[in-house]
C-alpha positions in Angstrom: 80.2 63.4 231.4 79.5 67.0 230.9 77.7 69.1 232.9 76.3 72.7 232.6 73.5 75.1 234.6 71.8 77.4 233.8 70.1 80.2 236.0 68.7 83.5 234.0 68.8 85.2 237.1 68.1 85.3 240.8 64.4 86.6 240.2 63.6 83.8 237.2 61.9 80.9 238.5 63.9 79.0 235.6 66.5 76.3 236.5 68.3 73.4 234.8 71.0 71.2 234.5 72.2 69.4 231.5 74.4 66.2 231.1 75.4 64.4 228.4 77.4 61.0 228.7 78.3 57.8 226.4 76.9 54.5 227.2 78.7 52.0 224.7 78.3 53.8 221.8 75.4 55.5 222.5 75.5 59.6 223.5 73.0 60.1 226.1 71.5 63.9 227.0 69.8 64.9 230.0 68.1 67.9 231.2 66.9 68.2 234.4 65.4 70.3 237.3 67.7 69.9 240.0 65.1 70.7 242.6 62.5 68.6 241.2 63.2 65.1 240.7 60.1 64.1 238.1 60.9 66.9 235.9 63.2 65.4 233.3 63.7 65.0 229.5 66.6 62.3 228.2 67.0 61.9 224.3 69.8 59.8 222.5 70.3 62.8 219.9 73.3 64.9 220.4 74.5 68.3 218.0 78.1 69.9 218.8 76.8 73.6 219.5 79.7 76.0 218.3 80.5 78.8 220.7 
């Protein structure tokens, strides 16, 4: 599983986590607002992002 958050700053109202994990052989995404628990998007599409 990989896991990654992201805060803009300490004044942005903006906050997220995103996961992506295999089930069989199927890549799963998530990103989520950690403080809400409704607040969700999940997609079985998945692009290596260079760095």
């Amino acid at each position: 599983m990989t896991a990654r958050h992201a805060h803009d700053s300490e004044d942005d109202e903006i906050r997220a986590t995103y996961e992506e994990y295999g089930v069989g052989d199927t890549r799963l995404a998530m990103i989520a607002d950690p403080e809400n628990r409704h607040a969700w998007i999940q997609s079985d599409y998945t692009e290596q992002i260079e760095q």
